[in-house]
C-alpha positions in Angstrom: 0.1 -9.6 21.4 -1.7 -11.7 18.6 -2.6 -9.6 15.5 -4.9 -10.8 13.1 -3.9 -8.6 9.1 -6.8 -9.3 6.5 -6.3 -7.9 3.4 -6.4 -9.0 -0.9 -7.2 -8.5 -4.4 -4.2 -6.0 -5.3 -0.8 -4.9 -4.2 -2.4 -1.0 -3.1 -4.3 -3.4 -0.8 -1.4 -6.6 0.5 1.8 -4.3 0.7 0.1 -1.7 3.6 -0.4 -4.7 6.0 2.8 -6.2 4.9 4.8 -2.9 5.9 3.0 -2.5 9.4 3.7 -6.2 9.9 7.3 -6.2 9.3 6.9 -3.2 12.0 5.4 -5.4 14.4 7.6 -7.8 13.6 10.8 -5.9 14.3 10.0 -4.1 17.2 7.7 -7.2 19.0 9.7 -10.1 17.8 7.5 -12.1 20.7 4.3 -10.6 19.0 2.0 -13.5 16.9 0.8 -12.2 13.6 -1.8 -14.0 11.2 -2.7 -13.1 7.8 -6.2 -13.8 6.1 -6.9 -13.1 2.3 -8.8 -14.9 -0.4 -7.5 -18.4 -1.0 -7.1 -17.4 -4.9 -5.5 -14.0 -4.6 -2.0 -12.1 -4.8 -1.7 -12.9 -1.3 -1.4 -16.2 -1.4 2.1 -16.0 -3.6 3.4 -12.3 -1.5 2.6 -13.3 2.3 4.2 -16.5 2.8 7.5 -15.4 1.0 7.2 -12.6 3.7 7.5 -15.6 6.2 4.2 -14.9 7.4 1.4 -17.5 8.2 -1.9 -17.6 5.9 -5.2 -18.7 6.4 -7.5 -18.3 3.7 -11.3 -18.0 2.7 -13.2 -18.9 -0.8 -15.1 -15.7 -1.1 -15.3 -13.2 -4.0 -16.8 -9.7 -5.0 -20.1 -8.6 -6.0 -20.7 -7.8 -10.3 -22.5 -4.7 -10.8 -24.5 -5.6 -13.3 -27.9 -7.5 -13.8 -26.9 -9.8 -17.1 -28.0 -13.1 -16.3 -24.3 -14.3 -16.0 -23.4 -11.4 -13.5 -26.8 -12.2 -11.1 -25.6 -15.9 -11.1 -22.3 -14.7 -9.8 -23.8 -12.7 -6.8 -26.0 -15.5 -6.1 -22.9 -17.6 -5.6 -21.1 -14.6 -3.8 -23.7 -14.9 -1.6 -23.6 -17.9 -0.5 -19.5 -18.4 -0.6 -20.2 -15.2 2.0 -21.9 -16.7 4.4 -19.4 -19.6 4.4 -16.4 -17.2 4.5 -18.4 -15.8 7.9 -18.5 -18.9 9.4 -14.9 -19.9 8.6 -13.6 -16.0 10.0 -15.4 -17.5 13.1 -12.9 -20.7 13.2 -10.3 -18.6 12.8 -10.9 -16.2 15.5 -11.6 -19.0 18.2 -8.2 -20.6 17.1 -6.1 -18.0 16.7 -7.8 -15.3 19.2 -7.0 -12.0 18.3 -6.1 -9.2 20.4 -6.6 -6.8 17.5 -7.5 -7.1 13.3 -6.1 -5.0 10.8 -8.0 -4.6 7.5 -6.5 -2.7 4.8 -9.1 -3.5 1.5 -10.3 -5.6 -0.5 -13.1 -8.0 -0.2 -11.4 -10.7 1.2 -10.8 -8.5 4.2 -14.9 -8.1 4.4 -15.5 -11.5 6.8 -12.7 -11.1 8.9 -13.3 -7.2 9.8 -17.3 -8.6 10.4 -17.0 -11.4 12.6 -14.1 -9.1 14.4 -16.9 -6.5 15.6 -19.8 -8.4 16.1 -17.4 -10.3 19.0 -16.1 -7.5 19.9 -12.4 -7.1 19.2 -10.7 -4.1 18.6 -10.8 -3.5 14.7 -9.4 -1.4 11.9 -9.9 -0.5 8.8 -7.6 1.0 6.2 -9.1 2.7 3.3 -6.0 4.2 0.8 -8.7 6.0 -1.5 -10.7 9.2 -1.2 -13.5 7.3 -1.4 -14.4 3.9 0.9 -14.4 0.6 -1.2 -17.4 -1.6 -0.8 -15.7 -4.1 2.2 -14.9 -0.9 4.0 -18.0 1.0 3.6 -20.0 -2.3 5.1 -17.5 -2.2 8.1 -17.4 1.7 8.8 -19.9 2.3 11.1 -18.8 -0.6 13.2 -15.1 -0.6 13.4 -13.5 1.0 16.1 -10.8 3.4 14.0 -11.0 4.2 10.1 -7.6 5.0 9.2 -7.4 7.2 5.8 -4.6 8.9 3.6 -5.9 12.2 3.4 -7.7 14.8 5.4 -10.3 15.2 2.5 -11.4 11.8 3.1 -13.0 12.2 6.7 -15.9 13.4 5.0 -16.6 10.1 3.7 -17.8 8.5 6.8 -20.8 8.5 9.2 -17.9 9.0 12.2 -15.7 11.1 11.4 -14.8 11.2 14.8 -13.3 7.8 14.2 -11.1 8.4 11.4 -7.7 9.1 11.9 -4.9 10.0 8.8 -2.4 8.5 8.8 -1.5 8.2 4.7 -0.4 4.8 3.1 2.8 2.8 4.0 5.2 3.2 0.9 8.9 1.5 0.3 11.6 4.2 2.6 13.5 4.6 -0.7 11.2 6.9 -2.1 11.7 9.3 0.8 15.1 8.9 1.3 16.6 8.0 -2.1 18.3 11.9 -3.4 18.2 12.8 -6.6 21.7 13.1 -7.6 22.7 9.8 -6.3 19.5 8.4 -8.2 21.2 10.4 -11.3 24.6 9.1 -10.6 23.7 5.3 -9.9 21.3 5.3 -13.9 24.8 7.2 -15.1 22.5 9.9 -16.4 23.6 13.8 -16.9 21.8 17.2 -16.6 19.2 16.1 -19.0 15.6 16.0 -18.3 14.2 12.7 -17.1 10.2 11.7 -17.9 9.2 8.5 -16.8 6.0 7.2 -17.5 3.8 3.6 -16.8 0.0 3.2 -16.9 0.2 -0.1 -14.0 1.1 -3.3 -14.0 -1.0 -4.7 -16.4 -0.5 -1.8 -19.0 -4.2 0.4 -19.9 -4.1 -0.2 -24.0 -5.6 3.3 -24.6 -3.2 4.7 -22.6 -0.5 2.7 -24.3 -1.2 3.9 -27.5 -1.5 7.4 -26.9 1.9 7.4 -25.2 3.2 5.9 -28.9 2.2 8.7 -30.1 4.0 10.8 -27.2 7.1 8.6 -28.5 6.7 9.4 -32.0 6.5 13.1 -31.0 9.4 13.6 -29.1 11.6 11.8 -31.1 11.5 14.7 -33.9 12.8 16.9 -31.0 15.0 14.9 -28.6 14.2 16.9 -25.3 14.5 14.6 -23.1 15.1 11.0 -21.7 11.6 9.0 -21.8 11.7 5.6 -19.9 8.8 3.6 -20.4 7.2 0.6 -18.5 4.3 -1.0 -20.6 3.1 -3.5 -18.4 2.8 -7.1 -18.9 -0.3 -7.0 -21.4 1.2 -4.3 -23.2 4.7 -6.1 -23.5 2.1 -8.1 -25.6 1.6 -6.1 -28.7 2.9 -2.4 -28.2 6.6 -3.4 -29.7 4.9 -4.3 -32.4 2.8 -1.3 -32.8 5.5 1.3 -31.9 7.2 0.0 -35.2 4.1 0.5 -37.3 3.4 4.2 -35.5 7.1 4.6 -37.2 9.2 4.7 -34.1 12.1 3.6 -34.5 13.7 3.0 -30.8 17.5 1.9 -32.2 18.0 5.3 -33.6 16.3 6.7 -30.7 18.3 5.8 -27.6 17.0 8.5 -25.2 13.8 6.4 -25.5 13.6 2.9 -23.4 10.9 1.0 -23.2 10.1 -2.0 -21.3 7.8 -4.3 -19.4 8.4 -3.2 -16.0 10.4 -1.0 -13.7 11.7 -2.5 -11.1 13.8 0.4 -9.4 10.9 3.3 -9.4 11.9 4.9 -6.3 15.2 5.4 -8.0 14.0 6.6 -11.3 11.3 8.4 -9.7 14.2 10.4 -7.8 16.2 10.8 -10.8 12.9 12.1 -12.8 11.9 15.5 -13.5 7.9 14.3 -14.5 6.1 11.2 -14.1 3.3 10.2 -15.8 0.6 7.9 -14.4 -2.5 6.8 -13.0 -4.1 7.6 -9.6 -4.1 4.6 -8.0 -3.4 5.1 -4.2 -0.3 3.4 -4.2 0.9 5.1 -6.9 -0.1 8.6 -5.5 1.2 7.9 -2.2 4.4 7.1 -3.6 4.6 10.3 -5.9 3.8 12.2 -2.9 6.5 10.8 -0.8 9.2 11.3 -3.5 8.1 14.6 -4.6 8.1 14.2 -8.1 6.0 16.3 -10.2 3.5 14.6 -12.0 0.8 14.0 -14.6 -1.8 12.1 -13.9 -4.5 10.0 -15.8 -6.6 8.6 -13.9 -8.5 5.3 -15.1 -12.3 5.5 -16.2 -12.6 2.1 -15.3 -12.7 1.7 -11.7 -15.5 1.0 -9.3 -16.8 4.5 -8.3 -14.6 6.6 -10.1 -12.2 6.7 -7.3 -9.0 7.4 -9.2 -10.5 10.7 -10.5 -11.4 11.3 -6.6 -8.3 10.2 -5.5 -6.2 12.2 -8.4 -8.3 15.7 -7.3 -7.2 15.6 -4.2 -3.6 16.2 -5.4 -4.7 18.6 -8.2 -7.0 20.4 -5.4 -3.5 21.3 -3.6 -1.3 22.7 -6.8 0.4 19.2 -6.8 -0.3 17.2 -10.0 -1.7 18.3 -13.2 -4.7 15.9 -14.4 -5.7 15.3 -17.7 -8.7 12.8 -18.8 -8.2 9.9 -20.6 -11.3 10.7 -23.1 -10.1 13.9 -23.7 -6.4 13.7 -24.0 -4.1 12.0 -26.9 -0.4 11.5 -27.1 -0.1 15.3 -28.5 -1.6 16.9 -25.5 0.6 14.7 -23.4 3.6 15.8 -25.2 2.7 19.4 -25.0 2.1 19.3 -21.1 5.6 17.7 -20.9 7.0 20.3 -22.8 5.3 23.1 -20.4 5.8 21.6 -17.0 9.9 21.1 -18.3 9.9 24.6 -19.3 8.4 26.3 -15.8 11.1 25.3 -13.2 9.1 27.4 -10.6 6.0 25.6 -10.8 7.8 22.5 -10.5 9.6 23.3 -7.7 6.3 24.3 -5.9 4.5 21.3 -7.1 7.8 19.0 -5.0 6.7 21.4 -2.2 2.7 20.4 -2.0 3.8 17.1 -2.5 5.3 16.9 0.2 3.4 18.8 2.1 0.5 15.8 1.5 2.9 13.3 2.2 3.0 11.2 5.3 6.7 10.3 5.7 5.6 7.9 9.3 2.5 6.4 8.0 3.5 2.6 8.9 4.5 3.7 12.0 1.3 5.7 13.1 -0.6 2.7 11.9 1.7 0.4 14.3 0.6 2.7 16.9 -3.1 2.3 16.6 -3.3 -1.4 16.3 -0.9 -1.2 19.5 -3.4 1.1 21.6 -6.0 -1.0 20.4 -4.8 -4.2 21.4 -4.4 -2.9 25.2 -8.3 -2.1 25.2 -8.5 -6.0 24.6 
């Protein structure tokens, strides 16, 4: 079985086909798997120390704009397309593929195009409500759209060919309990929020949550843990001290650039605060934590609004709007949700009710069915 994964651009995108690869992996030891991504993304650094082989294409996304600077850019996208189609050919002749995996991005566009037009079994995962450019030019040719929610089927021409099967998160966050989480962070009966606004760290968001900080350390509810990002490790230090927060005489509050054991404190936590990327959903869901979500205003097509309605839709996540909220409204909703145990305890409930605890292993399943069609 030779199995070609083509994904890039962001984590929400790489870490899907990493989890159904390591799958393959295990259970088909004899199995040959190829990965293809954009020879300047977060690929290139994540697959190979995954021990898995890349091949890469020059290729990048469309601007949408018309500034003179943003139509030169398509003009080139353009071209570096056509080139990136012609290389996905080499690769399939060398590598022949009994099945291709795309799960996003636009560096999984060529791959996904050449696969169809020769006729080899194909997928596509989409983790938003709504399809991404690369996987709204594939959909109608693909032979399965796999998709996180039932409210996404609508999306597509074929619903007939879309499957849910949710998004591969890390197995800690379904199976790490809260009171060993509790017990490991040496932490007590006292509340836990836990809030981060991604990887790089949204500034808006950043400084409304200083003002969240400032708030709640007049009252000392809770434990806050905080994860800036890394352009907010930048500057928000800084500004927390001119907001007058002081964090030494305010222990319960920690902030730093990353968090590197979320599905532990996301166990341990009694409200998280975030945005609705997929990843980040999916993961939420999975744990069961209850949650308030912001999502971003700028994203192509909205979709983290899209995406983040679909868990308010089902009583599982409150959503507040970036324009429209500061760090008092934050604070307040804290305050309420910690206050109403039997909301919370229903929101764990529709969490999980959304979740899809095998999703990595339906996906394995797929790819496996499709590659006997071969």
């Amino acid at each position: 079985m030779r199995v070609i994964f083509t994904c890039g651009g962001t984590g929400g995108h790489i870490n899907p086909a990493l989890a159904v690869a390591k799958l393959l992996r295990e259970r088909r030891p004899e199995a040959e798997i190829l990965f293809v991504g954009a020879v300047d993304g977060m690929e290139a650094n994540l697959i190979p120390r995954e021990g898995f082989r890349l091949e890469t294409l020059t290729i990048a996304s469309y601007l949408r704009k018309f500034t003179p600077a943003a139509v030169w850019h398509n003009v080139r996208t353009a071209v570096q397309i056509r080139r990136a189609l012609r290389r996905a050919d080499e690769i399939i002749d060398e590598f022949q593929p009994d099945v291709i995996l795309g799960t996003g991005g636009y560096a999984s566009f060529p791959m996904l195009k050449q696969g169809t037009k020769r006729h080899i079994p194909t997928a596509v995962h989409e983790s938003n409500a709504v399809p991404g450019l690369a996987t709204r030019m594939v959909a109608d040719q693909v032979d399965k759209i796999l998709v996180s929610f039932e409210e996404c089927r609508s999306a597509y021409r074929h619903p007939e060919r879309v499957v849910v099967v949710g998004m591969p998160v890390r197995e800690e966050f379904l199976y790490t309990k809260r009171a060993d989480a509790r017990k490991a962070l040496g932490f007590g009966d006292e509340p836990l929020v836990v809030s981060a606004w991604g990887s790089l760290g949204a500034r808006e968001m950043n400084k409304k949550i200083t003002e969240f900080m400032r708030l709640e350390s007049k009252e000392k509810l809770w434990r806050h843990i905080h994860a800036t990002g890394s352009f907010g490790w930048r500057w928000m230090p800084e500004y927390v001290k001119e907001q007058g927060v002081d964090l030494a005489a305010n222990p319960q509050i920690v902030m730093q650039e990353y968090i590197y054991n979320m599905p532990e404190l996301m166990a341990a936590a009694d409200v998280v605060l975030g945005r609705a990327g997929a990843s980040t959903l999916n993961e939420i869901a999975v744990a069961g934590t209850p949650c308030i979500i912001v999502p971003s205003p700028n994203v192509t097509n909205n979709h983290q609004e899209k995406n983040a309605k679909i868990l308010e839709n089902h009583g599982a996540a409150v959503v507040l709007h970036e324009n429209s909220c500061d760090g008092a409204l934050l604070y307040e909703t804290v305050k309420a949700l910690l206050a109403d145990e039997p909301r919370r305890a229903q929101m764990r409930k529709n969490l999980r009710a959304l979740a899809v605890v095998d999703s990595t292993d339906r996906i394995y399943k797929i790819i496996t069915e499709l590659a006997k069609a071969r």
